[in-house]
C-alpha positions as CSV (number, residue, x, y, z in Angstrom):
1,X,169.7,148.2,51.0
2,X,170.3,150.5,48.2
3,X,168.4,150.2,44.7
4,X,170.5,148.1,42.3
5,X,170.7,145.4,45.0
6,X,167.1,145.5,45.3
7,X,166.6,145.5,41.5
8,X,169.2,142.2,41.4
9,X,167.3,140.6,44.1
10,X,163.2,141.7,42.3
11,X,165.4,140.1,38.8
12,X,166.9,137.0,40.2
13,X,163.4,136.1,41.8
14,X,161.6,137.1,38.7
15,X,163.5,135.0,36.6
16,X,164.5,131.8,38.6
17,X,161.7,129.0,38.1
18,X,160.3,128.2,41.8
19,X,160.7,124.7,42.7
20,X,157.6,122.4,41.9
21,X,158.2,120.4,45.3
22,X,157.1,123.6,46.8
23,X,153.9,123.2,48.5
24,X,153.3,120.1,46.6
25,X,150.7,117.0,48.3
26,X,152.7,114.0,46.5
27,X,151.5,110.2,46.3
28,X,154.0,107.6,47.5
29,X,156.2,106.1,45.0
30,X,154.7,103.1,43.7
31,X,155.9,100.1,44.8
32,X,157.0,97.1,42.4
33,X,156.8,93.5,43.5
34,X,157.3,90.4,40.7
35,X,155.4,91.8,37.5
36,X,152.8,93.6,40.6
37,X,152.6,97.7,40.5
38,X,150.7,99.1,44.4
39,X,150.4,102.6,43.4
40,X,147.7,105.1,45.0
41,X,146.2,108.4,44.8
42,X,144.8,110.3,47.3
43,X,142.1,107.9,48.7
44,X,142.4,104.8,46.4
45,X,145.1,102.0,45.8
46,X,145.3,99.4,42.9
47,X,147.6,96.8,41.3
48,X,148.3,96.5,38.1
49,X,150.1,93.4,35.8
50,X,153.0,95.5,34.8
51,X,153.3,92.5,31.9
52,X,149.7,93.2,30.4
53,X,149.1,96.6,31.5
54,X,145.9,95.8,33.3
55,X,144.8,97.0,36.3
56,X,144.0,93.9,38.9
57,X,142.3,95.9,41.6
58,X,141.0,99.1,43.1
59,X,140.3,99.8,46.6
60,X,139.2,103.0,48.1
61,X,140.6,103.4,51.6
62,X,138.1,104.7,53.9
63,X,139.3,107.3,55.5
64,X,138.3,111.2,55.8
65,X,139.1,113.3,53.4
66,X,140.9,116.3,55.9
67,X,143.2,115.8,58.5
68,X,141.1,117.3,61.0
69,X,139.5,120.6,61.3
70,X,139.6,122.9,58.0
71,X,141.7,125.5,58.4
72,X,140.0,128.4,56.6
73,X,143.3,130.7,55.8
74,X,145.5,127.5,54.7
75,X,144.9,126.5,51.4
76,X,142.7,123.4,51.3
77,X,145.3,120.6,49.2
78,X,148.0,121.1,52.4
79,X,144.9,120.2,54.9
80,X,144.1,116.4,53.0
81,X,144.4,113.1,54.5
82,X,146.0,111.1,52.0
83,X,147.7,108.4,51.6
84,X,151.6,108.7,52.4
85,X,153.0,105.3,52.4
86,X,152.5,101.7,50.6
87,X,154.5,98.5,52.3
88,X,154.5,94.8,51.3
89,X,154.5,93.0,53.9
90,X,154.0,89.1,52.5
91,X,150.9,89.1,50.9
92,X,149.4,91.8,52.8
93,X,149.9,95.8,51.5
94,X,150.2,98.1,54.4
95,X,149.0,101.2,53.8
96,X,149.5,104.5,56.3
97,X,148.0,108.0,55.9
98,X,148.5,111.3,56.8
99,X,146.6,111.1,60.1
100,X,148.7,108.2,61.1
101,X,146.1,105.4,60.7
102,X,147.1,102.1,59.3
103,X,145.0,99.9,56.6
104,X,146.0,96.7,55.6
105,X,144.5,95.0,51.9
106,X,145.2,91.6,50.5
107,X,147.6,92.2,48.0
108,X,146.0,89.5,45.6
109,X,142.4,90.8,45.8
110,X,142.7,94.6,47.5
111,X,140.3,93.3,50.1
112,X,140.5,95.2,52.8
113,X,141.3,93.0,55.4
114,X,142.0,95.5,58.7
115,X,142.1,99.1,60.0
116,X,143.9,99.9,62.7
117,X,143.3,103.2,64.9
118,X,145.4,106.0,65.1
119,X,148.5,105.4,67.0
120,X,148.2,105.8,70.9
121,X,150.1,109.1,70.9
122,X,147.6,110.9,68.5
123,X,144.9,109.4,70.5
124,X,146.2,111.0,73.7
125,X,146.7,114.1,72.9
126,X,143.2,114.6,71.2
127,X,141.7,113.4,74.4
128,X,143.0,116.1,76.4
């Protein structure tokens, strides 16, 4: 590759902004049911009265904080179990991590009302 094209390519990657999305550990998009806000970070949920601005509930999910073993030349924020999806289903808020492992909360109260073990196909392959 000769020089200039080098020197366009150093510029143009200089210059353009890298995209935030890159490498990024997101929370799932909140979900909205009636005047009801289920939004989470990391290890916690809570509903908030989207009419009063009040929080209803918190819950911390427990769950551990890595998805396994800490891999010492990955950067630590890529390794974290979090939370990756909220679901309504009736009056119960299903909530999945990044292991796989399902919670389920009363979506009045933010009881936690069940934990269910990591699907059977993650349990397999760990036993062997």
């Amino acid at each position: 590759m000769n020089k200039s094209i080098q020197a366009l390519i150093l510029i143009l990657f200089t210059l353009l902004p890298v995209s935030s999305a890159l490498g990024k550990i997101a929370d799932p998009r909140p979900l909205i049911h009636g005047n009801v806000r289920y939004e989470s970070h990391r290890h916690t949920v809570w509903a908030t009265d989207i009419s009063k601005n009040k929080v209803l509930w918190k819950t911390k999910i427990p769950m551990s904080y890595y998805r396994g073993e800490v891999d010492p030349r990955l950067e630590r924020d890529v390794q974290w179990n979090i939370i990756s999806s909220l679901k309504l289903e009736g009056n119960i808020l299903v909530i999945k991590n990044s292991t796989g492992e399902t919670f389920k909360l009363a979506s009045v109260t933010g009881k936690l009302l069940k934990k269910r073990q990591q699907k059977a196909s993650h349990s397999i392959r760990s036993a062997q």
